[in-house]
Each structure stands twice: as C-alpha cells, then as structure tokens.
C-alpha positions as a LaTeX table, in Angstrom:
\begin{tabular}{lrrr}
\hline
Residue & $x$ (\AA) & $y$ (\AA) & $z$ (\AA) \\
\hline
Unk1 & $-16.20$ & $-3.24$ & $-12.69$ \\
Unk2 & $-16.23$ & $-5.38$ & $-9.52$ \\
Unk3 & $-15.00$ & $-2.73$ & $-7.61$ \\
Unk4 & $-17.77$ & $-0.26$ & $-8.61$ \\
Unk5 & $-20.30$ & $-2.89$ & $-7.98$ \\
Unk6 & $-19.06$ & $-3.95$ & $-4.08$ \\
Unk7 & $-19.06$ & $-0.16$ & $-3.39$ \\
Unk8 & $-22.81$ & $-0.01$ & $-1.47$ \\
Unk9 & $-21.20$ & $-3.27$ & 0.64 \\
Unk10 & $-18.03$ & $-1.15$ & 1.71 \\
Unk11 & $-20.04$ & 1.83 & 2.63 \\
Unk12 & $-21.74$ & $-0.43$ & 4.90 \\
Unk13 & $-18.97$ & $-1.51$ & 6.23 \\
Unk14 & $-17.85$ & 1.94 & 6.87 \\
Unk15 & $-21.13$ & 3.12 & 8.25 \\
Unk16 & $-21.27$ & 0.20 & 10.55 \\
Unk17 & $-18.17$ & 1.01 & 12.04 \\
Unk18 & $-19.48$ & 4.57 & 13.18 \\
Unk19 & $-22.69$ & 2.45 & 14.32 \\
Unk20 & $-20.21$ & 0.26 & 16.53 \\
Unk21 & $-18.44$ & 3.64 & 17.92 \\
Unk22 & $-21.56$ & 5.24 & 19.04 \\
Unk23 & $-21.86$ & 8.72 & 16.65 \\
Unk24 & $-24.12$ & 10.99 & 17.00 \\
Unk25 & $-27.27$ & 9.90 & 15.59 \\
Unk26 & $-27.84$ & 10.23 & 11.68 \\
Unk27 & $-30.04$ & 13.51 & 12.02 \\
Unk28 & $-27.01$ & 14.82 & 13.98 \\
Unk29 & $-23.87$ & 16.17 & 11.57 \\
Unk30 & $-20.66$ & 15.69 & 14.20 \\
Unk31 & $-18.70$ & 19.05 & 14.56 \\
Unk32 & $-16.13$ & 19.84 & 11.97 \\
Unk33 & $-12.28$ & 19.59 & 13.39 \\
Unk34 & $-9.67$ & 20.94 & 11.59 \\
Unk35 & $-6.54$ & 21.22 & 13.99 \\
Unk36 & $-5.26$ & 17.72 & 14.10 \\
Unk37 & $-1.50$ & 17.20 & 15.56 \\
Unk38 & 0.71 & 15.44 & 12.91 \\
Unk39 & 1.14 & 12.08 & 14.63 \\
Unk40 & $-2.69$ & 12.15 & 14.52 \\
Unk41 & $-2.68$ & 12.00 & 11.80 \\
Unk42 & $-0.32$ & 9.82 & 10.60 \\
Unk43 & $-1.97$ & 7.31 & 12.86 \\
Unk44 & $-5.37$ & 7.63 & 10.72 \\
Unk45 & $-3.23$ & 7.20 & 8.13 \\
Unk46 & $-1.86$ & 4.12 & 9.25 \\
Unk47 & $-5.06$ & 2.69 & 11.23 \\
Unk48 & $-6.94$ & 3.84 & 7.48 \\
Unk49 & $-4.66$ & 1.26 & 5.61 \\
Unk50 & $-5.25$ & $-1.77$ & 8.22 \\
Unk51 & $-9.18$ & $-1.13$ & 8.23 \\
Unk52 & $-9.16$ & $-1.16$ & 4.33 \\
Unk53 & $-7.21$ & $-4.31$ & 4.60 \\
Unk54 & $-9.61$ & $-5.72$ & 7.01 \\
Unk55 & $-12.65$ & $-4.35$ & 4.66 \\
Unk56 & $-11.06$ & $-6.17$ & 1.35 \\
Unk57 & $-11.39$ & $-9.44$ & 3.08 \\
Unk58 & $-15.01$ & $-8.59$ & 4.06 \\
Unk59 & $-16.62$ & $-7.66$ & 0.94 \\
Unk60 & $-15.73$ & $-10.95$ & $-0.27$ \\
Unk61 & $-17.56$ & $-12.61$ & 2.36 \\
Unk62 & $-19.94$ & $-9.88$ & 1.97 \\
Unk63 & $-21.16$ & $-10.10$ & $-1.69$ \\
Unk64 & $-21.06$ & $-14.14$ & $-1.53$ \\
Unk65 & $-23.34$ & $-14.18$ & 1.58 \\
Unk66 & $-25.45$ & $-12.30$ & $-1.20$ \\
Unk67 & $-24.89$ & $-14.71$ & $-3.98$ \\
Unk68 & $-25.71$ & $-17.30$ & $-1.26$ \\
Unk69 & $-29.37$ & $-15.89$ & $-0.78$ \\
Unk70 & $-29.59$ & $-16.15$ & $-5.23$ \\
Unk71 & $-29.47$ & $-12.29$ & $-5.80$ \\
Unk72 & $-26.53$ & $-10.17$ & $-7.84$ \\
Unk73 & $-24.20$ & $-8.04$ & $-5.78$ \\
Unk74 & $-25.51$ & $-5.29$ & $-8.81$ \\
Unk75 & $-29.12$ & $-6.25$ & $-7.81$ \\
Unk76 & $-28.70$ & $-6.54$ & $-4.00$ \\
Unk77 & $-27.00$ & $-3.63$ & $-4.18$ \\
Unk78 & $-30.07$ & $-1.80$ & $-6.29$ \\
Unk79 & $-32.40$ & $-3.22$ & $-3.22$ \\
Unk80 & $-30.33$ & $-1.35$ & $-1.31$ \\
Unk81 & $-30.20$ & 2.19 & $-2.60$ \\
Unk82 & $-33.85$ & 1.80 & $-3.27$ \\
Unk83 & $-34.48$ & 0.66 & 0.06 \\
Unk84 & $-32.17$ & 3.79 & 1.47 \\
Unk85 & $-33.70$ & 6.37 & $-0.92$ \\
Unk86 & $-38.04$ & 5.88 & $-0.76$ \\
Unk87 & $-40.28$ & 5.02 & 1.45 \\
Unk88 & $-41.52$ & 2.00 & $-0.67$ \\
Unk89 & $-38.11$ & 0.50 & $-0.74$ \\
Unk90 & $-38.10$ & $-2.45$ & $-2.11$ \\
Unk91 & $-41.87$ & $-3.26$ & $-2.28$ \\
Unk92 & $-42.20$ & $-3.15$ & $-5.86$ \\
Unk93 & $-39.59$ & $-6.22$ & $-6.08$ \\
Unk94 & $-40.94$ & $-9.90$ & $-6.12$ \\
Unk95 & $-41.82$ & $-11.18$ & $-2.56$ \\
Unk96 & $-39.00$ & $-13.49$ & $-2.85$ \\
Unk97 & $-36.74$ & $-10.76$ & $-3.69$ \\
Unk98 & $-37.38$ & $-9.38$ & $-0.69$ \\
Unk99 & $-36.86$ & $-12.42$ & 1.28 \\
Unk100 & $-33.34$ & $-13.07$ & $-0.49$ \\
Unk101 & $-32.70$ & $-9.50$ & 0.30 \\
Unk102 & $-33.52$ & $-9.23$ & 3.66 \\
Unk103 & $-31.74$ & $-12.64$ & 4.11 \\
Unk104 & $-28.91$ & $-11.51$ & 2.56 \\
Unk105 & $-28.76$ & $-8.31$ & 4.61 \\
Unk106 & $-29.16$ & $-10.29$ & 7.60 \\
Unk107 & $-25.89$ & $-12.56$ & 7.08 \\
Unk108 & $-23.86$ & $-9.02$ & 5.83 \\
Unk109 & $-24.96$ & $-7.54$ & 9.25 \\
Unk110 & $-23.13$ & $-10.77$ & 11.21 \\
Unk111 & $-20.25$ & $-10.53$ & 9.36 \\
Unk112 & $-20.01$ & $-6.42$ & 10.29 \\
Unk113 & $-20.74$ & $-7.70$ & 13.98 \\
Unk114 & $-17.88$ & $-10.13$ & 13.40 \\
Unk115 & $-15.26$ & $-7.67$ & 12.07 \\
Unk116 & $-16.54$ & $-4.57$ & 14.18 \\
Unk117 & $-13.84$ & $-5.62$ & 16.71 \\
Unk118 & $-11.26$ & $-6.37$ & 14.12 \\
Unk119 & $-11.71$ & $-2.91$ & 12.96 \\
Unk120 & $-11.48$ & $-1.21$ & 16.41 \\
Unk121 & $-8.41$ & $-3.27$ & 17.65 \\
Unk122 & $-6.78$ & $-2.30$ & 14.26 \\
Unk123 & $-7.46$ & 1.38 & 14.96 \\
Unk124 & $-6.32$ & 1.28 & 18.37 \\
Unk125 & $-3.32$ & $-0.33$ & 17.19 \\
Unk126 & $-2.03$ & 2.85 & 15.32 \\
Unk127 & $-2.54$ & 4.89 & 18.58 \\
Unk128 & $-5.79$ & 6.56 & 18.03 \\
Unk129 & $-9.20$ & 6.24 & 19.52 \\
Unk130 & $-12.22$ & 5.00 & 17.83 \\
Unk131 & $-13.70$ & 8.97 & 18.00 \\
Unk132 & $-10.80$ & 10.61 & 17.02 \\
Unk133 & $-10.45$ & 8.22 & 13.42 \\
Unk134 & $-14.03$ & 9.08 & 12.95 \\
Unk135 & $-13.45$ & 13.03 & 13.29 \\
Unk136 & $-10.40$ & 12.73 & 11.02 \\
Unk137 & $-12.79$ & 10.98 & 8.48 \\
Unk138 & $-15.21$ & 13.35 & 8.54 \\
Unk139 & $-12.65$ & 16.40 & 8.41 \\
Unk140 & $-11.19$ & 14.32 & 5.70 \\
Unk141 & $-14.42$ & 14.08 & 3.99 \\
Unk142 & $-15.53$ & 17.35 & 4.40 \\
Unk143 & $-12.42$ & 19.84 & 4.74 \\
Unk144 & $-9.79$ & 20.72 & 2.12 \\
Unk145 & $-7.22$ & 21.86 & 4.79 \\
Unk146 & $-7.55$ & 18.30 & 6.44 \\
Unk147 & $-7.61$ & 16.49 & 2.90 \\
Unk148 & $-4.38$ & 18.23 & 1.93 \\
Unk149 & $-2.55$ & 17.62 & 5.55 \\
Unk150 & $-3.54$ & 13.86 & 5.08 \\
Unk151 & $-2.76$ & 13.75 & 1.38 \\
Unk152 & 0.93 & 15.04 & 2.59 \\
Unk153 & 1.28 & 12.65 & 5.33 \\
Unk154 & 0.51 & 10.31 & 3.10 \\
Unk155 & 2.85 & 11.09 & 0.38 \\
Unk156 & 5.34 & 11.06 & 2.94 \\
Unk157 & 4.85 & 7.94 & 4.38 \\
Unk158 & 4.88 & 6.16 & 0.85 \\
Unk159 & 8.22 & 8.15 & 0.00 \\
Unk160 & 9.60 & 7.09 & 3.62 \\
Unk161 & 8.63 & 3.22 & 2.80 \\
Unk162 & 10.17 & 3.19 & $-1.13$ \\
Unk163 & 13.24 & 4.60 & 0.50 \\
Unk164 & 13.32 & 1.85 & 3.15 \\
Unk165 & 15.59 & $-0.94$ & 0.98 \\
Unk166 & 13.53 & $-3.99$ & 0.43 \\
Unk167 & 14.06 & $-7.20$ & 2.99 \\
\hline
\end{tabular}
C-alpha cells in the first residue's frame, strides 16, 4: 500500500530527470529507437538498478518533506494529479491546502535538484550517456522488441549473478 501511494513522487523523480537532461519539450514525443547494441543495453540495465536505488532513498525524503508541510502522501499526491489533469487544479482545496501543497512541492523540487547529479553520475557510471538511458526508456516504454531485448538482458544478468558463489 505504501508503494502504490509514493508512486506520483517517483514519477517525479523520473520526469525530473528528463527535465535535468534537456528532452524535447513535453508537446514534443522523442523519436522511437529500436536498434540498441547489447552492451547498451546492459548498461541501462545496470545504470536502471543504481537510479532506482538512488530513487528509494528519495521518496523517503520525498513524502516526509510532505508530511512536514501537514498533508498525506495519498492527499498530496491527489493535489497533484488534480493539479496535472484540470485547469482549476487544486483551487477547490482549502487555501491552506494549497499553501502546504505548494510548500511541499517546493522542498520535493530541492531534493530532485539535489539528487539530479546523483542520478546522472550513476548513469554515466554504467557507460551510457544521459540521452541514450532516456531513448532506451522510452523504447522500453513504448516498444515490445526493446521490452523483450531488455527483459532478456535482464534475465541474464540475474542468472549470471545467482551463479556467481556468494562472498
């Protein structure tokens, strides 16, 4: 239950990350790529697992810089998709609703600022630009060829690791 209610924080997380790498703007759908070279992908694979890593950490700090400001993560995160999905947004909610909101968004934009370098130097790590992990997510998210390759790669790399004998 947690999980499902931190899931608007770790999308923002993930969007702000594409924010940091300068996408194409949100009107703008990037070109689909579907002919990735296998150590590409096994680097997304790799850099995917450090930025979740980094991401678990975060949405801690994330939904108690909302608890902070005296709203729910459920409620912030209703703000949120309200504020995402209408052109009122959140004007129907109390004024100081909006104030914890907006405060609260505030401190969960500082800690993305804070991290967006984490995440990129966690990326580069694994030998892959910041544009090339963003194509491979968005072939990921939108191509079953790519899905499958990175499914396999990662099937392989788990089968690689239980066969390593534990230290």
């Amino acid at each position: 239950m947690q999980k499902l209610k931190v899931i608007l924080l770790a999308v923002m997380v993930t969007v702000g990350l594409g924010a940091m790498a300068q996408a194409p703007s949100p009107t703008q759908e990037p070109e689909l790529k579907e002919d990735f070279q296998k150590e590409e992908l096994i680097s997304f694979v790799k850099a995917s697992s450090k930025v979740e890593a980094i991401q678990m950490g975060v949405r801690e700090s994330m939904a108690n810089a909302v608890k902070e400001e005296g709203l729910t993560v459920e409620k912030f995160n209703t703000m949120a998709q309200a504020k995402e999905n209408s052109e009122e947004g959140i004007q129907n909610e109390s004024a100081e609703d909006q104030k914890m909101f907006n405060n609260a968004f505030e401190k969960i934009m500082k800690i993305q600022d804070e991290i967006g370098g984490d995440i990129q130097e966690a990326i580069k790590e694994e030998g892959i630009d910041i544009q090339k992990f963003e194509q491979i997510m968005y072939a990921y998210q939108n191509s079953e060829k790519v899905k499958g390759e990175l499914d396999g790669v990662l099937l392989e790399l788990q089968e690689e690791q239980s066969a390593q004998p534990q230290q």
